[in-house]
N, C-alpha and C positions, 0 to 999 in steps of 0.2 A: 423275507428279505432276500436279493438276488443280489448273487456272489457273483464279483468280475472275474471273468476267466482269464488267468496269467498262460499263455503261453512259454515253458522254458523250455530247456533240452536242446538249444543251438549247437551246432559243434559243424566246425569244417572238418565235410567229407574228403578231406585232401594233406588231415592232422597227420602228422608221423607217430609210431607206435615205438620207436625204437628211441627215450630222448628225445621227443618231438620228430625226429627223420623218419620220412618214408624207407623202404628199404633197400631199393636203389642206392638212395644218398649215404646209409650209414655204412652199406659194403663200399660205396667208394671212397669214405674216408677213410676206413679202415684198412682200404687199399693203397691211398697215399701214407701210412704208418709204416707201413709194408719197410719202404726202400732208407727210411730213419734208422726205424730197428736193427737193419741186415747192416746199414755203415755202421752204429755202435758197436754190433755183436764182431766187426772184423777190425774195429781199433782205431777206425778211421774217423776222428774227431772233428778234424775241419770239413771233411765232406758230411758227417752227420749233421753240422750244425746250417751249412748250405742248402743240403737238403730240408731240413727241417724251418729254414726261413723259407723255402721256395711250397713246399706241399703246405705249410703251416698257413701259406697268404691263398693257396687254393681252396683249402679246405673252408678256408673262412669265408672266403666268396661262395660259397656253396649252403653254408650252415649260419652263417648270420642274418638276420631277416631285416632289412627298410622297407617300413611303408606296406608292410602284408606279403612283399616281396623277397627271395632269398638274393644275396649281390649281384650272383652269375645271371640271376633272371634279368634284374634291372640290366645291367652288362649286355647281353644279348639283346635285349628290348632295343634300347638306345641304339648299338649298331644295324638294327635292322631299320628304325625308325631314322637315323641318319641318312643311310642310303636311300630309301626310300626320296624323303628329299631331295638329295645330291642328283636323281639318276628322272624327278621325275613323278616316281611311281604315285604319289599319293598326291599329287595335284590335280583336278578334278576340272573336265569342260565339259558341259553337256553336246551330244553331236549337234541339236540343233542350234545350240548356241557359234558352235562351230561351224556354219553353213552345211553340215554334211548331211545326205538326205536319211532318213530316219523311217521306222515302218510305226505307224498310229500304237497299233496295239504290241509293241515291245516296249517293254518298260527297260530305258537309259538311267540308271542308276549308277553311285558310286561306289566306291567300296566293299562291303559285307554283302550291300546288297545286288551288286553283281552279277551272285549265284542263282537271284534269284529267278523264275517268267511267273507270268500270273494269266495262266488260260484264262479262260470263262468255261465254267462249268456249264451243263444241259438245266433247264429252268427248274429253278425249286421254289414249289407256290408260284409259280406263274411268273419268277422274273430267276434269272441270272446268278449265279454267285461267283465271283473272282477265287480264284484259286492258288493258293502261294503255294509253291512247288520250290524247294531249297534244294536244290542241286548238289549242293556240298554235304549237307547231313542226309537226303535222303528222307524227307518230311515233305506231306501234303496237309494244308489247312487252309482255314477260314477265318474270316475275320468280320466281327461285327459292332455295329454302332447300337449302344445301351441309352437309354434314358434314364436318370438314376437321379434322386434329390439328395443321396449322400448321406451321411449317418454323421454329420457334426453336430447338429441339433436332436441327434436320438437320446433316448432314457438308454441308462445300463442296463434294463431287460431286454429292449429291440437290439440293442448289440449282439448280447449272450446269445437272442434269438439265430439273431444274421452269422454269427459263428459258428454254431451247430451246424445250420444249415450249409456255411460254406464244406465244412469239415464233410456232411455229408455228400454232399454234391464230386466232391473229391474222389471221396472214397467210391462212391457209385460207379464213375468215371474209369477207377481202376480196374474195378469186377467186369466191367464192359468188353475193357484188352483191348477196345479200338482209339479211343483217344487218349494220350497220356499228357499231354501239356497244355497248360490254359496259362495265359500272358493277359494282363489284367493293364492299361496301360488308363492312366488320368492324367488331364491335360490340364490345367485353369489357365488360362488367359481371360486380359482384359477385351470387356466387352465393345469392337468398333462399333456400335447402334446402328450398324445397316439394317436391321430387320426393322428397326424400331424408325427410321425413317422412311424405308421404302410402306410401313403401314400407315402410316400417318399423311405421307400423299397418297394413296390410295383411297383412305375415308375421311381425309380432312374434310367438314362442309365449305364450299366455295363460300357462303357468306358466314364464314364463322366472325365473330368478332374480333378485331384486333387484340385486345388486350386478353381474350382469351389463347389464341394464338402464339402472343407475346407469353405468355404465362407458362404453353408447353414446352415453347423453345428453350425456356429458362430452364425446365425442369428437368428436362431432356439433357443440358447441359448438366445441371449438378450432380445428375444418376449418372451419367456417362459415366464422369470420371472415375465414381467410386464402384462402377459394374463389371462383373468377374463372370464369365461364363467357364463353366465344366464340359470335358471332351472326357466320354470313357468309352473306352473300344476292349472288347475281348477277342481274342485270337487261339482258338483252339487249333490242334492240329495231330497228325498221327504220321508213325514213319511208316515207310515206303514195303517192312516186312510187314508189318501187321494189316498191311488192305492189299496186297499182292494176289494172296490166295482168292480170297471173296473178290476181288475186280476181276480176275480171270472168270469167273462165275457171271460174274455183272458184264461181261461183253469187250473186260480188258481196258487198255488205252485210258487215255484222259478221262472220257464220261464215265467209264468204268468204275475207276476209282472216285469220281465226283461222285457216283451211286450209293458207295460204301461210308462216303464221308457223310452225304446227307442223312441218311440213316442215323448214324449218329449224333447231327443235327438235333433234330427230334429230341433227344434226350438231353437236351442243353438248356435248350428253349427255358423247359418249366423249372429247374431248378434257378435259373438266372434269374425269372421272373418272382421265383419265392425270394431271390435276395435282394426285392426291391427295387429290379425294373421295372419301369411303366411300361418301355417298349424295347426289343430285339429287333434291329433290323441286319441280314445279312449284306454285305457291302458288294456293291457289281464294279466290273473295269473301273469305269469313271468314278463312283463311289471312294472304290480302293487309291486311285491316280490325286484323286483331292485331297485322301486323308494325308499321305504322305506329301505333298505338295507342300499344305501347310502346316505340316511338322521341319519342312527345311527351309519355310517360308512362313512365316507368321503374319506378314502383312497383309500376304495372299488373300486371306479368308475372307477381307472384304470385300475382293474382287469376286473371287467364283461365288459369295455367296449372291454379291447383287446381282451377276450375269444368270444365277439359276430361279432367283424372283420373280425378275424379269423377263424372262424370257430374249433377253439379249445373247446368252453364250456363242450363235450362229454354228450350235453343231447339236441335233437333238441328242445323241449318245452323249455328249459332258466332256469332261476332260481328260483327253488321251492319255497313255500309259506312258507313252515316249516325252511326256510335258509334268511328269509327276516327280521328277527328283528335282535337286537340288544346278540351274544354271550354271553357278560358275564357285568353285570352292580352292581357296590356294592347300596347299600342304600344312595338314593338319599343328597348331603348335604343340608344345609338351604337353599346357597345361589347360591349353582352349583350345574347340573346334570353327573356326570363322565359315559361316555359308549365307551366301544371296545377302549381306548385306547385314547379318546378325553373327552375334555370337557365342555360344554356348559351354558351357562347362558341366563334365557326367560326374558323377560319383557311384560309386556304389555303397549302398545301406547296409553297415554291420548289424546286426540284431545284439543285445546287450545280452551279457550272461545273466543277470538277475529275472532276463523272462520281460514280456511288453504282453499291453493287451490289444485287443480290437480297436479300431481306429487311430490308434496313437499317431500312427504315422501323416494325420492330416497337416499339423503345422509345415511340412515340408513342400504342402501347396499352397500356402497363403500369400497371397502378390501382397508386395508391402511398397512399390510403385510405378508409377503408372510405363506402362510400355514392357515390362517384363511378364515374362510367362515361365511357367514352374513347370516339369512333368513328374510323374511317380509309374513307376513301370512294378509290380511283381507279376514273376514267374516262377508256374508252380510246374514240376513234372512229377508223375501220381508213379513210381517203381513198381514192378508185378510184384506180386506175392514171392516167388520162390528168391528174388533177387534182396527182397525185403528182409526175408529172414537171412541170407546167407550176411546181408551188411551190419544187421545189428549182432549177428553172431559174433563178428570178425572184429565187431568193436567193444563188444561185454572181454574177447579174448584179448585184444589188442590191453584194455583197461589193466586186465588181471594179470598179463606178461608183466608191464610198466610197473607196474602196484610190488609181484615180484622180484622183479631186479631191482629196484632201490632196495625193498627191504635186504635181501642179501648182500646190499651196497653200505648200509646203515645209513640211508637216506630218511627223513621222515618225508609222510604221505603229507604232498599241501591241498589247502582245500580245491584247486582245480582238480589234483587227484579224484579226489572222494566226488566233486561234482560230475565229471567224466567215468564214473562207474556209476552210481545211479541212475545216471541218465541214458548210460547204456542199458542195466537192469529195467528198467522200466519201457524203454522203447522194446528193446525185446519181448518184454509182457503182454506189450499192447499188439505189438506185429502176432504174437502168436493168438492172441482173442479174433483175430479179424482184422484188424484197423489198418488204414495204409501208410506207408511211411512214403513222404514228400519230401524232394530235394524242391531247393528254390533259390531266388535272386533276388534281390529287389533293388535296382534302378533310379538314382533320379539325378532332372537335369535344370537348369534355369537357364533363360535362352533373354539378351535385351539386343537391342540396337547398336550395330557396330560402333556408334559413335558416342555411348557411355563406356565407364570404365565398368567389365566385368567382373572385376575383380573386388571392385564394392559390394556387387549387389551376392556375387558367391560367399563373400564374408556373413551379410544379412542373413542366408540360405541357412550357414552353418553354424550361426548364432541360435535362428529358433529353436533348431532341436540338441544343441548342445545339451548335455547331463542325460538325454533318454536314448539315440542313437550316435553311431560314430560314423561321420563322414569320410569313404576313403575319396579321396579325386585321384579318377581313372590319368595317372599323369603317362606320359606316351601310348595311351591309347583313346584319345579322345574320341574319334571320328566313331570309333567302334560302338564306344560307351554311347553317345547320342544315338546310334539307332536303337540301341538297348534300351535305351531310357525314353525315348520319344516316337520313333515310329514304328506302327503295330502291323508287325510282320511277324511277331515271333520270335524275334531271334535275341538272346539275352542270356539265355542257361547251356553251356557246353558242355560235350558229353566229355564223361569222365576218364580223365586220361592220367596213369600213374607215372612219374618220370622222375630222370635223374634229378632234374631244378624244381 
């Protein structure tokens, strides 16, 4: 009999060790205590007590959490996303929508993705691979289109199977030192039946009978409606230190590093394909320019898919880089992001402290009507070894600090206590055996038509998985969250940065 494998041991790499505060925040509380104390100790009562309203309402905006948020953050957020607004910045025109002249292969994007260009790599296997170069973090990747039948319909042993295997593939990945982050992005939308028509005039027999004819149309008609097709795209990628050395070796520059990345390639391929690809294909310019197209464009796809059937597109390379964002996008709202005509709301997926297992996460793509599309994004980055051991160290320490200051406080140990020290103790155990320790994200987003209410269909969203996950909605940073959640560029996991808020 095969055990379900529970994944636990979640905990935000971002938890404070002092009281929940990082240590930043708890010297500056302790800092505003500072000018209280010094007015009591000199007798000065009405200025104590001024003081003590004024640092008491900072301290709090610093140390009180909404929404996953501490106040100062929301605070700062909101004024930055205000301006933003007021001046402009985050209103969005594509140039060619703007008559202004445009270069084919630049990719005109908004927002995050900005940062990014997407050479074209030197041929690998005899075609092309697009190259996402992030300008901002200093990462080169790739990104590819899977064939995958899914695992809703698996037995609990192909799961257990496919989670080993992911586990290993991970781990692999880190002993490598060249690639460290893999973005796993699933799309379901409903299916527009252009394939399913464009084959049907192609092999209809001219003297088919009517009533057989009449019979397809029909049939054609009742699957339509209830047909869901799956988009899964992987996006591996490696920072800009770890292929520096060996691309100076490989002749440097762009190809150079496209050298070092395909290398790595190769070692993607088979482990992907043990987890139930039929097929890996690497995505080229026009490739890449489509996927994202109809990530800020849903309708899109039965365009460029009929023009690529057909042989209609009137360009043999496909659809340019500078045609692959989003036309015309206003300023993003708090709580939606509106583009081309749709609009969409991100969340980000809290994992539960009780632990989830392998595929749990699919209710979060099931279209429940017609015209909406769901996406699910994780992202995984694999940390070296030495960086591995020094985090869990800092966290079995961080646990056993916390564990002794209450006790000297006459606090009793709650159970997140005691959960947050085992699962430190045991991560530790494991980093030392070998195994890799993975930060990650997981992303999702539901995208319908401007001229439904979103805010129906995001309740539906957050009704399915209600009781196994917690929905955060990314509020004042929608625009972001959608590329996170829906287009596979990679970008969704930020590197770790410790601060005051």
């Amino acid at each position: 009999m095969t055990t379900t494998r529970v994944y636990r041991g979640f905990r935000r790499e971002s938890a404070g060790w002092i009281f929940g505060l990082s240590g930043l925040r708890a010297i500056a509380v302790a800092a505003l205590a500072v000018p209280v104390v010094w007015a009591i100790s000199a007798g000065r009562w009405w200025t104590a007590l001024i003081l003590a309203l004024v640092c008491g309402a900072v301290a709090a905006l610093m140390i009180v959490p909404v929404r996953g948020r501490p106040a100062a953050r929301w605070l700062v957020d909101w004024v930055l996303h205000q301006v933003g607004v007021v001046f402009g910045w985050s209103r969005w025109q594509s140039r060619a929508a703007a008559g202004l002249p445009v270069a084919p292969d630049e990719p005109d994007l908004p927002g995050v993705l900005s940062r990014f260009t997407m050479p074209d790599g030197p041929p690998y296997r005899g075609r092309r691979v697009c190259l996402l170069h992030d300008t901002a973090d200093g990462r080169w990747g790739a990104t590819a289109r899977l064939v995958h039948t899914g695992v809703g319909l698996t037995s609990a042993e192909v799961r257990e199977m496919l989670a080993s295997r992911l586990g290993t593939m991970l781990r692999s990945l880190g002993q490598r030192g060249v690639i460290d982050r893999v973005s796993v992005v699933v799309r379901s939308v409903p299916d527009d039946g252009v394939e399913d028509a464009i084959y049907r005039a192609r092999h209809q027999a001219p003297d088919a009978p009517e009533l057989a004819i009449e019979a397809a149309d029909e049939l054609s008609r009742i699957i339509g409606k209830a047909s869901v097709r799956h988009e899964v795209f992987v996006t591996v990628s490696a920072t800009e230190d770890a292929l520096r050395r060996p691309a100076r070796a490989a002749g440097g520059g762009v190809d150079g590093r496209a050298a070092v990345l395909y290398r790595a390639l190769d070692g993607v391929e088979d482990p992907l394909r043990s987890l139930g690809a039929s097929s890996v294909q690497w995505l080229d310019g026009a490739q890449m320019a489509e996927a994202i197209r109809t990530a800020f464009n849903p309708q899109a796809a039965a365009v460029l898919t009929s023009a690529r059937l057909t042989g209609d597109a009137g360009d043999d390379r496909g659809l340019p880089l500078a045609a692959a964002g989003a036309t015309r996008a206003p300023s993003p709202d708090r709580r939606a992001y509106h583009h081309d005509g749709s609009t969409s709301v991100s969340y980000s997926v809290l994992m539960p402290p009780t632990g989830t297992t392998f595929g749990s996460l699919g209710p979060l793509l099931a279209i429940r009507s017609p015209g909406e599309r769901r996406t699910l994004a994780i992202h995984y980055e694999i940390l070296p070894q030495t960086a591995a051991s020094r985090d869990v160290r800092r966290q079995r320490f961080a646990a056993g600090l916390a564990h002794e200051l209450k006790a000297r406080r006459g606090f009793a140990r709650t159970a997140t206590d005691s959960r947050l020290a085992r699962t430190a103790g045991a991560q530790e155990q494991a980093v030392d055996a070998g195994h890799a320790l993975v930060r990650y994200a997981v992303s999702a987003s539901i995208t319908v038509p401007s001229d439904e209410s979103i805010e129906d269909h995001a309740a539906r969203m957050e009704s399915d998985i209600a009781g196994r996950f917690r929905l955060l909605r990314l509020e004042l940073a929608q625009d972001s969250g959608f590329v996170a959640a829906c287009v596979p560029v990679g970008v969704g996991l930020p590197r770790v940065r410790e601060g005051l808020l």
